[in-house]
C-alpha positions as CSV (number, residue, x, y, z in Angstrom):
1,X,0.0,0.0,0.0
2,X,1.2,3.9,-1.0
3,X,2.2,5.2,2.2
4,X,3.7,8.6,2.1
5,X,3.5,9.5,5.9
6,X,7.2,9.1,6.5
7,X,7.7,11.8,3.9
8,X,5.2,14.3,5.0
9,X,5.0,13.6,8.8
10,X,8.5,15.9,8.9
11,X,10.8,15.5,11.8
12,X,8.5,17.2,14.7
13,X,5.5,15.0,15.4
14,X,2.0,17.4,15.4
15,X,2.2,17.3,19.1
16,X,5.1,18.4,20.2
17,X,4.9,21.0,17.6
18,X,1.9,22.2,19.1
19,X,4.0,21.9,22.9
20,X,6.2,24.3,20.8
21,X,3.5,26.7,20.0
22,X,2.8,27.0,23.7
23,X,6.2,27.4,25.5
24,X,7.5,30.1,22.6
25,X,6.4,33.8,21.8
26,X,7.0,34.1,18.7
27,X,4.8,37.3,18.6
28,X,8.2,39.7,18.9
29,X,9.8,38.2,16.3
30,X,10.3,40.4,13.1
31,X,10.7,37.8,10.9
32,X,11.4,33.8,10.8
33,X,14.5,31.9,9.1
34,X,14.3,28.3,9.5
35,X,17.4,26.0,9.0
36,X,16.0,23.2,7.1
37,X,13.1,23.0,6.2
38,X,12.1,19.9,4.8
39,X,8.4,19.2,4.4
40,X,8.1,23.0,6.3
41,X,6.2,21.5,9.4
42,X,7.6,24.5,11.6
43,X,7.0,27.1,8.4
44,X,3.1,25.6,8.5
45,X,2.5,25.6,12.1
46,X,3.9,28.7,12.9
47,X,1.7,30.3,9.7
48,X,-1.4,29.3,11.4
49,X,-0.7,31.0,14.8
50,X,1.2,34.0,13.5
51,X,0.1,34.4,9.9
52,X,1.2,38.1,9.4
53,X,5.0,36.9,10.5
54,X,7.1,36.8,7.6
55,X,8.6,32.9,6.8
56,X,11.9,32.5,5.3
57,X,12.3,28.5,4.4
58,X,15.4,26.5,3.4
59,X,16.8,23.4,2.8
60,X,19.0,21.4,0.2
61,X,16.8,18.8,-0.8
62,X,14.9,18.8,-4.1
63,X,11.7,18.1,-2.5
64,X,11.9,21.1,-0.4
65,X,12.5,23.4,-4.0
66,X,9.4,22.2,-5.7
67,X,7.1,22.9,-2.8
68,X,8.6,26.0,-1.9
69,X,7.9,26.8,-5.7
70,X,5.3,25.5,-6.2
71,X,3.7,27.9,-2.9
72,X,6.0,31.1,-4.1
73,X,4.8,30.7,-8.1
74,X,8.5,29.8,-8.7
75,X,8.4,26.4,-10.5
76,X,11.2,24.1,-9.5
77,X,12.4,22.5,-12.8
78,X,13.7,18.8,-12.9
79,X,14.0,15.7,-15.2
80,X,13.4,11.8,-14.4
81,X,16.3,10.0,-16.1
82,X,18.0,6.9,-15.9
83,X,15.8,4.3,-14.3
84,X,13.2,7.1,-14.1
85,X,13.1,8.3,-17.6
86,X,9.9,6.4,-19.1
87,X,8.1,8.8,-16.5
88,X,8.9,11.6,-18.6
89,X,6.6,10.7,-21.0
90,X,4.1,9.7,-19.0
91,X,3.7,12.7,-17.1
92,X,3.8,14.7,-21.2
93,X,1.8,18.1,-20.3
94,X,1.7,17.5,-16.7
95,X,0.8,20.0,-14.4
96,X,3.8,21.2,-11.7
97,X,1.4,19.9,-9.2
98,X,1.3,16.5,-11.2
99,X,5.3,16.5,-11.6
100,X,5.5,16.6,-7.6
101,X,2.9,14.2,-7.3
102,X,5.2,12.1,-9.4
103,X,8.5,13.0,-7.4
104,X,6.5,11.6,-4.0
105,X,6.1,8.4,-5.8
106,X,10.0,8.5,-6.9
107,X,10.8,9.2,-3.1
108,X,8.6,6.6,-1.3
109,X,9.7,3.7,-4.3
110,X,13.5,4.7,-4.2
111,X,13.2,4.3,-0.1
112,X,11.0,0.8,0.1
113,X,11.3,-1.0,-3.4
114,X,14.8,0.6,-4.5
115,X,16.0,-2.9,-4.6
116,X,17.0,-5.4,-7.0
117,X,15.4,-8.1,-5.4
118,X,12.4,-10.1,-6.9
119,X,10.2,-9.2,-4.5
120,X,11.1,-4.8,-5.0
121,X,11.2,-5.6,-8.9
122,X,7.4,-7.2,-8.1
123,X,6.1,-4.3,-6.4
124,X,7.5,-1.9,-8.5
125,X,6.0,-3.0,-11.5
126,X,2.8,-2.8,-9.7
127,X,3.1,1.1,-8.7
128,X,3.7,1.7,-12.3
129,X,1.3,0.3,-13.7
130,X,-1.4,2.3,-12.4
131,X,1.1,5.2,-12.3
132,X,-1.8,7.6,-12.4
133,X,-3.5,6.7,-9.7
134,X,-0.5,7.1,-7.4
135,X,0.4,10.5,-8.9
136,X,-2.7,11.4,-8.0
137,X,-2.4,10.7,-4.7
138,X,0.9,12.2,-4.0
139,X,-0.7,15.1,-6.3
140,X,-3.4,15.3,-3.6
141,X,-1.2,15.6,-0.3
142,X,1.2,18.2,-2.1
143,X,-2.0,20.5,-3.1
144,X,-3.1,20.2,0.9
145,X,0.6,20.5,1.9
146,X,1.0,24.0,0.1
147,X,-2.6,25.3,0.9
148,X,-1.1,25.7,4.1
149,X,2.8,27.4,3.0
150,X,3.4,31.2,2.9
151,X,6.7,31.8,2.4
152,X,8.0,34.9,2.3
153,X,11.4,33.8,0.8
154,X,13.3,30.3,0.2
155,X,16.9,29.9,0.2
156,X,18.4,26.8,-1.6
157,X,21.7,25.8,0.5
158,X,23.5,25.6,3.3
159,X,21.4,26.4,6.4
160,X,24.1,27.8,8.3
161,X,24.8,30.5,5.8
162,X,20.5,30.8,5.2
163,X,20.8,31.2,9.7
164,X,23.2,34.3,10.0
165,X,21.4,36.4,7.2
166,X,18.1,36.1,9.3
167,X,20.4,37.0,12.3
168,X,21.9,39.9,10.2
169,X,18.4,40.9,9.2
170,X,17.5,41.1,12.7
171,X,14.7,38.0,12.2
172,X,14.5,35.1,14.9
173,X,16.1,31.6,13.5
174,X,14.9,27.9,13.7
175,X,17.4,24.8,13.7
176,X,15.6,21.8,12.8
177,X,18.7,20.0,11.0
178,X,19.5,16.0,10.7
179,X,20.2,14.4,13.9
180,X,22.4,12.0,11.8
181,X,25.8,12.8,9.8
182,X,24.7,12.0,6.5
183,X,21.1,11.2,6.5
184,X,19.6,14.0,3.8
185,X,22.2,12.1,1.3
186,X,21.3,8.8,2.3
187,X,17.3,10.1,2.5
188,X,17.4,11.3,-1.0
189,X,20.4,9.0,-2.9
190,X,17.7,7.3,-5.0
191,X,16.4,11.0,-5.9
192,X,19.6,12.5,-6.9
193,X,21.2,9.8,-9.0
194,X,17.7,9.7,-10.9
195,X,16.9,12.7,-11.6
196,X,18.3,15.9,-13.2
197,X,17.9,19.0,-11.4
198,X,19.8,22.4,-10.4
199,X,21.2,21.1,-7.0
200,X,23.0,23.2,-4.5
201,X,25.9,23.4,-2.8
202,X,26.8,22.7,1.2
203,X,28.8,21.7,3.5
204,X,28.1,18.8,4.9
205,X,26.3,19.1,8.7
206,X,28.3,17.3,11.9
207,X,25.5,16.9,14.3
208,X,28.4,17.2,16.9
209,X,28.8,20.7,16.8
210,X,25.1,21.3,17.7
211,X,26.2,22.8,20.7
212,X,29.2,25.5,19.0
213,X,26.1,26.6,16.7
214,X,23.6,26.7,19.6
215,X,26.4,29.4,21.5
216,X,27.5,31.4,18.1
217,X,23.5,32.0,17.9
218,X,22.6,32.7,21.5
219,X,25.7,35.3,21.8
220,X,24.2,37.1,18.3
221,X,21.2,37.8,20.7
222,X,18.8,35.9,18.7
223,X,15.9,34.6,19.5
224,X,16.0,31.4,18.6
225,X,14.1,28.0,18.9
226,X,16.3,24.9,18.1
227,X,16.2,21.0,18.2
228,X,18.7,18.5,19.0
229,X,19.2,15.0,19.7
230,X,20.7,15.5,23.2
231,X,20.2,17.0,26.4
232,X,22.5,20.5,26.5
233,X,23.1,21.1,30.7
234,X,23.1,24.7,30.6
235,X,20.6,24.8,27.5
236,X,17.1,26.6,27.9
237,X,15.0,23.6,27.4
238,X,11.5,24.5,26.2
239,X,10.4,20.7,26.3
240,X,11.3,17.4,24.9
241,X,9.9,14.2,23.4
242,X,10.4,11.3,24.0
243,X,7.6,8.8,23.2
244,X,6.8,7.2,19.9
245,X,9.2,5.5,16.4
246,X,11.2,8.8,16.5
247,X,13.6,9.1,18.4
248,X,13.9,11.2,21.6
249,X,14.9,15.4,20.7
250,X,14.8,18.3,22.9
251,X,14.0,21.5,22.2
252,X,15.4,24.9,23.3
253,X,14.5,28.6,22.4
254,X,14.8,31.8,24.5
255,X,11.9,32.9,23.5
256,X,9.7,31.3,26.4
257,X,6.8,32.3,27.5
258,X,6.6,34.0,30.7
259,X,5.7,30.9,33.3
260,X,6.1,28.6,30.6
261,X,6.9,24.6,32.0
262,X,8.9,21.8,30.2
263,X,6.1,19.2,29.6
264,X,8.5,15.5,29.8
265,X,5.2,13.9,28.3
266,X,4.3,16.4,25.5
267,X,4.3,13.5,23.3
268,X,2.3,10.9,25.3
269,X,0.3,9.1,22.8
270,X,-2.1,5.7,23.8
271,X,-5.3,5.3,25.6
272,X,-5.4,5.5,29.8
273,X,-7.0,3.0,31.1
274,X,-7.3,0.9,34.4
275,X,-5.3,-1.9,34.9
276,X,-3.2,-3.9,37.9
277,X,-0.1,-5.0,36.9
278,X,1.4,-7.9,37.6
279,X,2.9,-9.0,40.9
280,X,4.6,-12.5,40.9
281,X,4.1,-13.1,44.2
282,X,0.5,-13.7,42.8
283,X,0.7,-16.3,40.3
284,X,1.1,-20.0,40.6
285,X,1.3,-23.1,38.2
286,X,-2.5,-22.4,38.7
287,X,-2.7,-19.0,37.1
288,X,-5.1,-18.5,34.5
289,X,-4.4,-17.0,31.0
290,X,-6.1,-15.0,28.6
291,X,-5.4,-13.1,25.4
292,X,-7.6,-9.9,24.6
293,X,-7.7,-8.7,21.2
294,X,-7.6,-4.8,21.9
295,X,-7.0,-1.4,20.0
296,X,-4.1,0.5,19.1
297,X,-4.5,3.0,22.0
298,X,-4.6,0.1,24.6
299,X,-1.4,-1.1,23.8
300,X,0.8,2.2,23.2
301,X,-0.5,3.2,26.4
302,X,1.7,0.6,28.0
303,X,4.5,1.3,26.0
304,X,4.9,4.6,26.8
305,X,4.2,3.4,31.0
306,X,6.6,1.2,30.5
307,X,9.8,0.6,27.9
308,X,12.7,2.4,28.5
309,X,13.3,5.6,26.6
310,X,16.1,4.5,24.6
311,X,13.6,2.4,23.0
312,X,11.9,3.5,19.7
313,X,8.5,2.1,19.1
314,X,5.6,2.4,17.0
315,X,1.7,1.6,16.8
316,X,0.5,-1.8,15.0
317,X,-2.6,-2.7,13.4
318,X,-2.9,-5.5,16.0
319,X,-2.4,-6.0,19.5
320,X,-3.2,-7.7,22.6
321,X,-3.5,-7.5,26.3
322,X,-2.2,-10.6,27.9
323,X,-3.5,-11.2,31.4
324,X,-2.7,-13.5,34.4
325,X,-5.7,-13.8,36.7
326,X,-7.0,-10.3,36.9
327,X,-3.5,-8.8,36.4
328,X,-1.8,-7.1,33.4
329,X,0.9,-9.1,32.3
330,X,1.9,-7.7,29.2
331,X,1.2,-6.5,25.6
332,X,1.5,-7.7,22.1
333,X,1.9,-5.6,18.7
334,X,2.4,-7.5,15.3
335,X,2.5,-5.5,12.0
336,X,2.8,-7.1,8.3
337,X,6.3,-8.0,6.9
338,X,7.7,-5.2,5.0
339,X,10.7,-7.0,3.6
340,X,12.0,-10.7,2.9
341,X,14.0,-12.1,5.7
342,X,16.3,-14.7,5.9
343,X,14.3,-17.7,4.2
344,X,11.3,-16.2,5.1
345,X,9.0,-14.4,2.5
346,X,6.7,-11.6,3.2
347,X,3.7,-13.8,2.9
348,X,5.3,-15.9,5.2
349,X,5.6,-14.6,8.8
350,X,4.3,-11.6,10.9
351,X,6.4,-8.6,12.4
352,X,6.4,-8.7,16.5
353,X,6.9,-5.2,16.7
354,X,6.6,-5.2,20.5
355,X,6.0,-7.4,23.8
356,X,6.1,-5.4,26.3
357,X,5.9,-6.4,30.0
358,X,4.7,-5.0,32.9
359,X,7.2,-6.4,35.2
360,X,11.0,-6.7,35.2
361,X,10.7,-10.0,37.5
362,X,9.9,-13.5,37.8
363,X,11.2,-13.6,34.0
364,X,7.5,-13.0,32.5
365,X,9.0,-11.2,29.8
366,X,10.1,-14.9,28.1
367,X,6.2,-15.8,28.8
368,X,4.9,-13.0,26.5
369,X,7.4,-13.5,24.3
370,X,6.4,-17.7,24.0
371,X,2.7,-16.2,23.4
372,X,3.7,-14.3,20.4
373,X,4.0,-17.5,18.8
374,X,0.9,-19.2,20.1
375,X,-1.4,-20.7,17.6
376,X,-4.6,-19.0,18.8
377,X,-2.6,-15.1,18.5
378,X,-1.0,-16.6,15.2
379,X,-4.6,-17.5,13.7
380,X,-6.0,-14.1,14.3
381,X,-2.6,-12.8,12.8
382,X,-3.0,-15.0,9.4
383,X,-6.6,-13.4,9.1
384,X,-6.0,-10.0,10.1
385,X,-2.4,-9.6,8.6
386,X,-2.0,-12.2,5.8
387,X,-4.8,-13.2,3.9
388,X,-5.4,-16.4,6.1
389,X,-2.1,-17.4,4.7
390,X,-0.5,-20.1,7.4
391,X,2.5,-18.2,9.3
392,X,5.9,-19.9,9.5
393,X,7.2,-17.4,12.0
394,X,7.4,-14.9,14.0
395,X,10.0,-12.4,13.9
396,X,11.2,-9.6,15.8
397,X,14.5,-7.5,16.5
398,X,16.3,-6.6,19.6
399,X,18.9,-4.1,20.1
400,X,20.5,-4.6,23.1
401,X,24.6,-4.0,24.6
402,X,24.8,-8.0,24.4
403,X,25.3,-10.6,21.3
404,X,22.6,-12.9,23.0
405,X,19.1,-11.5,24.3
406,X,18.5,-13.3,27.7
407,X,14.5,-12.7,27.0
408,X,14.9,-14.8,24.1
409,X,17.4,-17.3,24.6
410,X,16.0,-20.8,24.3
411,X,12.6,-19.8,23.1
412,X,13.9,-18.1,20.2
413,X,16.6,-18.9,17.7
414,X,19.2,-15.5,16.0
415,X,18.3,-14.9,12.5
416,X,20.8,-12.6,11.8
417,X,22.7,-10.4,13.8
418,X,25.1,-7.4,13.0
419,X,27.3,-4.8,15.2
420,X,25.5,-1.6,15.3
421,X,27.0,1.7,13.9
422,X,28.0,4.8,15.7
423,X,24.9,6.5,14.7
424,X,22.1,3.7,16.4
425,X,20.0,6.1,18.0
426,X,19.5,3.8,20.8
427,X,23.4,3.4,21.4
428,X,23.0,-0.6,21.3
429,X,26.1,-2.6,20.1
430,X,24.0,-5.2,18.6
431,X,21.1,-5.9,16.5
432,X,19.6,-8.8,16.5
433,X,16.7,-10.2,14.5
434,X,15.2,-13.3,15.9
435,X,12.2,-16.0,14.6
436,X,10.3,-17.9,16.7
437,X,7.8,-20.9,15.5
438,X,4.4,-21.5,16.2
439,X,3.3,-23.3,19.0
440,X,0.1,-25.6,19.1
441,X,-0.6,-25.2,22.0
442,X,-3.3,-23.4,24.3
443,X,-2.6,-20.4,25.6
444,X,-2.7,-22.1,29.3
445,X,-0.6,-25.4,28.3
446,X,2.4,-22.3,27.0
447,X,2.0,-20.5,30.8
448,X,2.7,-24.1,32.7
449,X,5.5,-24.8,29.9
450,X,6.8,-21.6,31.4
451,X,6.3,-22.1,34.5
452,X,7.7,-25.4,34.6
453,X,10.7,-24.4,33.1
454,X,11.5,-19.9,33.3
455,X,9.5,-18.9,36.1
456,X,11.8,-17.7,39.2
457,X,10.9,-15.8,42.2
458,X,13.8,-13.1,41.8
459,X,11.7,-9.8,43.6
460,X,15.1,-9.3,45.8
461,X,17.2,-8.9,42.3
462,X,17.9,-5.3,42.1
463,X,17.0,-3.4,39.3
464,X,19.3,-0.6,38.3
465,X,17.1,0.6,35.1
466,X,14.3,2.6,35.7
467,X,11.0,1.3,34.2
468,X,7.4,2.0,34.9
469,X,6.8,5.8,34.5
């Protein structure tokens, strides 16, 4: 299915944007520059609450150049080529609305079917051939995208240079660059080696020296509202995010309203609702189990209660609520496959995209784990997920300081496993994917399997991470 939400969501999730509407005045400022744009979330927002403050966008990217164009009346010219170029006549007397259209679809098959496997060849083939349907999709979001862009200016390269003439011109600047070295040319590689267009020149951006920019700009006298990946000690924090697929960022201005308050959960997504979690001191080889298909809200509430922060997550179009007796145990989130996996196919096994437990002891994190795989959860998988195709596996990945998971050591076997690079948002050394098979059995015949064999009264281990929240 077309999914473009990666591409338009931009960098600052709607909530915390809004947190960032709240904490900063920008009602003093004479003008706004803002150091990379991309899909302008902060030029949009801002627009809407201060629409008679002048917006001065930028960015490298040639996404950014067509929008900005296409909002200012300035068409950004470019030309599909290479494995792109039987586009051109396809799109022959195309709108500049249609060609962007087009240039979403480049972006979101360059990222997810850029491949030359069978299976990226396969879906390929299917997006273009029904090529206008899916430029008229992407045609759709870039006409609502702009409707809401007035730019005042847009300055194609390097941010840093686009930052000190707003700071020259006496306007208030934004920093909303890439958290990762590299990540606009890895981002937009399939783009620029398929496509001719008028790029410009930068420098290329060390997310290191975050803090030497963060100093030149607050001695200039400023105002300023910038995000970065780390906490800065004697940085005026304006609030931070921490919950949800992307990772944690804080956000600092001077700027700050008058009695203004960090909000630590500005982010908090999920659904509150009542529960008792688990205490091992009351379960038994008599416990009863039960499985409770839930919704999306249910189980991202726990998430966020519970996994550590260094953890990203993300919703799943199914989930459970496992319980023991009338206690919350844990939760379970399966997604469908988005890529081939060792010797599994797509059509072959289901994503556990988290199992999350409410305890750290009495090792009930291996239980929800083995319930992942049970046949009853795997059924209602095949049908919701697969097509009622039968599932081989199940398959998840853990990133963790350790080349062996404890969680899922002897329930579980490595399917692959790599050393993580410097830039692993979570700072793990490993990552680790691992399968487990279906298990025919009941839910309770799995629980005394476990109990039988993992379950240990451990409450006096101490536990030096913090958890629930």
């Amino acid at each position: 299915m077309f999914q473009s939400n990666e591409i338009f969501n931009g960098s600052i999730p709607p909530i915390c944007m809004m947190q960032i509407i709240k904490a900063v005045d920008f009602s003093s400022w004479k003008s706004c520059y803002v150091g990379c744009s991309g899909t302008f979330t902060f030029e949009r927002a801002i627009g809407k609450r201060y629409p008679k403050l002048p917006m001065h966008g930028n960015d490298v990217s040639l996404l950014s150049g067509v929008l900005s164009g296409i909002a200012m009346g300035k068409p950004e010219r470019f030309e599909f080529r290479e494995r792109l170029a039987h586009w051109e006549p396809m799109l022959d007397g195309a709108s500049e609305m249609e060609r962007a259209g087009a240039l979403i679809l480049a972006l979101y098959l360059g990222r997810v079917y850029g491949g030359k496997s069978e299976h990226a060849k396969r879906h390929w083939l299917y997006y273009e051939n029904r090529f206008p349907d899916y430029v008229k999709k992407g045609t759709e979001q870039i006409r609502a995208l702009v409707h809401e862009l007035n730019l005042a200016s847009y300055f194609p390269g390097d941010f840093r240079a686009h930052l000190r003439k707003g700071i020259q011109e006496g306007g208030g600047v934004i920093v909303s660059a890439p958290f990762i070295s590299g990540w606009y040319e890895k981002w937009f590689k399939f783009i620029n080696e398929n496509i001719a267009w008028n790029e410009p020149s930068y420098d290329l951006w060390n997310p290191d020296r975050f803090p030497e920019l963060m100093q030149e700009i607050e001695e200039s006298g400023a105002p300023y509202v910038m995000v970065y990946k780390n906490k800065i000690e004697d940085g005026k924090l304006a609030c931070y995010h921490r919950v949800g697929m992307k990772p944690k960022f804080f956000v600092y201005s001077n700027s700050q309203r008058t009695g203004s308050v960090v909000d630590h959960n500005s982010s908090g997504t999920g659904t509150p609702f009542r529960f008792k979690p688990v205490d091992i001191e009351d379960i038994d080889a008599d416990t009863k189990v039960e499985i409770v298909r839930c919704k999306a809200g249910y189980a991202d509430y726990i998430k966020g209660l519970y996994l550590q922060e260094n953890i990203p997550w993300t919703s799943g179009p199914l989930n459970f609520l496992i319980y023991l007796d009338d206690m919350l145990a844990g939760i379970l989130t399966f997604s469908m496959p988005k890529h081939n996996i060792g010797s599994h196919k797509t059509t072959e096994y289901v994503y556990l995209l988290s199992d999350t437990c409410t305890t750290r002891f009495g090792r009930v994190s291996k239980l929800i784990a083995m319930l992942a795989c049970q046949s009853d959860v795997l059924r209602e998988a095949s049908h919701r997920l697969l097509h009622r195709r039968p599932i081989k596996a199940v398959v998840t990945t853990v990133r963790s300081n350790h080349p062996v998971s404890m969680k899922y050591r002897g329930i579980y076997k490595i399917l692959k496993k790599q050393e993580a690079d410097a830039n692993e948002r979570s700072g793990a050394r490993f990552i680790i994917n691992y399968e487990g098979h279906p298990r025919e059995q009941s839910p309770q015949e799995v629980y005394a399997e476990w109990f039988k064999r993992y379950f240990k009264d451990d409450r006096n281990r101490q536990v030096t991470t913090s958890y629930a929240r």
